[in-house]
N, C-alpha and C positions, 0 to 999 in steps of 0.2 A: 829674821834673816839668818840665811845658812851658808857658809864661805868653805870652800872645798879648794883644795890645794894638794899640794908639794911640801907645803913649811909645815912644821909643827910649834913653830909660833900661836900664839894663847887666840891669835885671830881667827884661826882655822878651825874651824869646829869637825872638818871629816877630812883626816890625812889621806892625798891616796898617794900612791906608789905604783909605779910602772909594771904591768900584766906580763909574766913571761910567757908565753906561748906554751902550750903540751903541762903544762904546773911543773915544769922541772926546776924546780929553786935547789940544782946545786949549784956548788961556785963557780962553775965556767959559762950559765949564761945569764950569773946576773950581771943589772946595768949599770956600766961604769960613767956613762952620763944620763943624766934622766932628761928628756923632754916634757916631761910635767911640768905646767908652770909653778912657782913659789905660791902664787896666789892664782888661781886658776880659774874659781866664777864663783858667783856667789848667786842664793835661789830666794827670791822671798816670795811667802806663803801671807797670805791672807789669813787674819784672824775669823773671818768671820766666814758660813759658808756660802760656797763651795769650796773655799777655802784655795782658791785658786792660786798656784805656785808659778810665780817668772823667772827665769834665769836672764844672767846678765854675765856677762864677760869679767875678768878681773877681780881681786877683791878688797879692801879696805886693810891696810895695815896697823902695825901698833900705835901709830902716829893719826890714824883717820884719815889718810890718805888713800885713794887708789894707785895702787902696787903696778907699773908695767915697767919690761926692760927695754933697756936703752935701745935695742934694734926692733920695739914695737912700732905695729903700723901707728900715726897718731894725726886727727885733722880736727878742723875747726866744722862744725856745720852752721847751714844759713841761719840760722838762732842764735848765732854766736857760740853755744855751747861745744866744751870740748869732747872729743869722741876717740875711741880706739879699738882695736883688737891686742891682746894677747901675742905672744911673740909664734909662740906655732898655733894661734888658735881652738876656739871653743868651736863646734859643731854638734848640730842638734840634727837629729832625726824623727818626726811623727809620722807612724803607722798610720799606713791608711784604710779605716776603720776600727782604731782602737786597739788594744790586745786584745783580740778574738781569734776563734777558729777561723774567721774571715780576713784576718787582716794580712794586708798587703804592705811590701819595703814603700817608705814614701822617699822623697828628697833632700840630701845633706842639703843643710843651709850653716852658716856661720854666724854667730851672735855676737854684738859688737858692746862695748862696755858700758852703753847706754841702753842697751837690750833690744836697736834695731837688728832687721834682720838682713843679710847680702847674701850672697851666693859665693861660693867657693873663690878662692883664689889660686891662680896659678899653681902655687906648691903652698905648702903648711904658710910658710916664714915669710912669705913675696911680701913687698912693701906697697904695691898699690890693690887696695880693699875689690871686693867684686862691687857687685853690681845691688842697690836697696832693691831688699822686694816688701813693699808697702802693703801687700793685702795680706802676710802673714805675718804673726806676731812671734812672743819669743814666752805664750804659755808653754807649761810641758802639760802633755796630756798622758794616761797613763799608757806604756810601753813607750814612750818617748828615751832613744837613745844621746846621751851626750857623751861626746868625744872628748879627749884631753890631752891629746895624742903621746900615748903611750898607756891610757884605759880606756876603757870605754862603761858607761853605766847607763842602766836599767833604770828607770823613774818608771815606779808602778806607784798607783793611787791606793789611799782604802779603800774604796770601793774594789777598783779593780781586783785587788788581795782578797777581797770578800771570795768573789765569785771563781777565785783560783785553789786545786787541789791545794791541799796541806799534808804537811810531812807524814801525818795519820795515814794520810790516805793513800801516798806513794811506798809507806812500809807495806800498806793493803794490798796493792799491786804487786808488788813483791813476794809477799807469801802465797799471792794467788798463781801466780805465775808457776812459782817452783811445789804449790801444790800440785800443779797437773803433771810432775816427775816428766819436766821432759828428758828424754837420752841421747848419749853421745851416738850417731846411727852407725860407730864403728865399735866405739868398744862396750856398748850400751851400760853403759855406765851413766846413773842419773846426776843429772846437772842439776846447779843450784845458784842464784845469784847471795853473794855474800851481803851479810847484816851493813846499814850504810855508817855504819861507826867501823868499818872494815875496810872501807873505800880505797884504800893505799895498798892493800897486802892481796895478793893471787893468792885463792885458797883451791884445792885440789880441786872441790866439784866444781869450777868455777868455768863457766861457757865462754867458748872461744868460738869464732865466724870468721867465715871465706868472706871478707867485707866485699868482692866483686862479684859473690851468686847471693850470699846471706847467707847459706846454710849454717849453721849453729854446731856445732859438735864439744869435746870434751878434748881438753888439752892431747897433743900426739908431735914426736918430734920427728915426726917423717912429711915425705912432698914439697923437699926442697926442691926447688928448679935448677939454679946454680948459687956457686958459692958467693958470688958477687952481690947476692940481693936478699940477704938471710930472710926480710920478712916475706921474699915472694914464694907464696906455694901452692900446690895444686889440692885444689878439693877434690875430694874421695869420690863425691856424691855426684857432681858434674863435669869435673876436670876442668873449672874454670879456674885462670891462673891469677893470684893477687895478695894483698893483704891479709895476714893472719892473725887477729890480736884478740885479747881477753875481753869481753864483757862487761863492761858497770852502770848500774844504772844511775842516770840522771837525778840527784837529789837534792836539786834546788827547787822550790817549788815554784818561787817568782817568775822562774824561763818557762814554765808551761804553758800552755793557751790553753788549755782546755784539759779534763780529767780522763783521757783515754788510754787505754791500757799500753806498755811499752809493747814497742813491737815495730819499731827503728832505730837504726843504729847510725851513728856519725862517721861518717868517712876520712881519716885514717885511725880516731882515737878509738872507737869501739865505745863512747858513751852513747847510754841507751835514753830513748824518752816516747810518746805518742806519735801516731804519725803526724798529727795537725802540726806539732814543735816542733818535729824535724825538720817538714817542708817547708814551715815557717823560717826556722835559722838558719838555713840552708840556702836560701836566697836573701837573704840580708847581708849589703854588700856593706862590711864594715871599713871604716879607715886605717890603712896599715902603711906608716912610712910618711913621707911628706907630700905622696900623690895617687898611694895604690890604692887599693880597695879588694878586697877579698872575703870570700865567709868564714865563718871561725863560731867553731864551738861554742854553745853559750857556758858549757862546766868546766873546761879545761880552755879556750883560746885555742886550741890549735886547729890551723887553716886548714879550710875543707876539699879535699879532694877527690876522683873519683867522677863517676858520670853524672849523678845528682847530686852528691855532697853527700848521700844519707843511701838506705839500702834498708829495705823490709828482710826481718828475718825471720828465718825459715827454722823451725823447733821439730822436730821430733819426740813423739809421745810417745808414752812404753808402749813396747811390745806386749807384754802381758795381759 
């Protein structure tokens, strides 16, 4: 058994901490209350295989108790056994058909700390539970998302991991890419995506995109519209008007479906990855707040905007 939380109590085997959106961890947007629970769920895995993992709401404290707070939902069921939810909720999401190039968003459901399953409630915190749904359980399967409202996490299998690029392979794409010397089409000056131990820092040949055409070009501090909207500016190339921002490629290997070359980009961060993962993340409506839902990055969290969420980009080869 695996206990995932908020405490760092000796019960918790995987601390988490509240996702900032955009990875901006200065001081002004980190959180000054967490919605993590202390004890948040807890996953057991099967010793033997398939080695099949359940998640369950809650988790067992230093006492051997299950941990909920005072404003948790809490009932009796017809078995007499007692039952509860979490005070903002655990939510599970399974893909439907798997983490594949095929898979599709399936449906948030909520996992109660006996590991049935209901359906959403009203907001995070409401006090009367949704609705059991009896013919789904509370397996993860791999790309199964679980909410905790304020992270959200990936449950990928070994298997699944097997059959997913690896960091070898996304450095491969990388050098393949910037082998084909693409150029900025103004100031032909060749671009390059930086090394992914680089990931923080703008380095000069670093590729920048009109994220509302994709054209790709090389840093230029002209095409402002007005001074009101610094990031809005017009591309050279079409004169379409939008988003201007730097390039990085996607270096997580876990958020891939599939080993296809970059060559979409995320709408407004500029992190780059295959088209199958873009359109994949892009339509995965994540939980944000105590009722919304929205797309969001799987490298950075930050919400997707824009007319698909993502945007094929547009390279330019040398001239020579």
């Amino acid at each position: 058994m695996f206990q995932v939380g908020r405490s760092t109590e000796s019960p918790i085997d995987f601390v988490v901490t509240d996702t900032i959106s955009g990875s901006q961890n200065n001081d002004e947007t980190q959180i000054t209350q967490s919605t993590i629970s202390r004890f948040a769920c807890r996953i057991v895995c099967d010793r033997n295989p398939p080695y099949t993992a359940r998640i369950f709401a809650a988790g067992f404290d230093s006492s051997k108790n299950i941990f909920l707070g005072e404003k948790a939902a809490k009932w009796k069921n017809p078995d007499g056994h007692m039952d509860g939810l979490t005070t903002n909720g655990v939510l599970v999401m399974h893909p439907k058909g798997g983490f594949t190039e095929e898979s599709k968003p399936g449906v948030w459901r909520e996992i109660s700390v006996c590991g049935d399953v209901y359906t959403l409630r009203e907001t995070r915190s409401a006090q009367q539970r949704g609705k059991l749904v009896e013919n789904e359980t509370n397996v993860l399967q791999d790309g199964s998302l679980v909410d905790l409202c304020g992270a959200t996490l990936l449950w990928r299998t070994a298997d699944g991991l097997f059959h997913t690029p690896t960091q070898k392979h996304i450095e491969a794409l990388r050098q393949e890419i910037n082998a084909a010397r693409p150029q900025c089409p103004v100031g032909l000056n060749t671009l390059a995506f930086p090394s992914i131990n680089r990931k923080d820092v703008v380095e000069e040949k670093q590729p920048w995109a009109y994220l509302s055409c994709g054209h790709v070009h090389g840093y230029h501090n002209w095409g402002h519209r007005s001074d009101t909207e610094a990031n809005e500016r017009e591309c050279p190339m079409c004169r379409t008007v939008g988003p201007y921002v730097p390039l990085w490629l996607g270096c997580e290997a876990g958020f891939y479906v599939d080993a296809g070359p970059p060559t979409h980009a995320f709408t407004p961060c500029g992190h780059v990855c295959s088209e199958k993962s873009a359109k994949y993340w892009s339509q995965i409506p994540l939980p944000h707040g105590t009722h919304a839902f929205h797309a969001a990055c799987p490298f950075c969290a930050a919400q997707l905007s824009g007319e698909h969420n993502c945007v094929k980009l547009i390279f330019q080869g040398p001239v020579d």
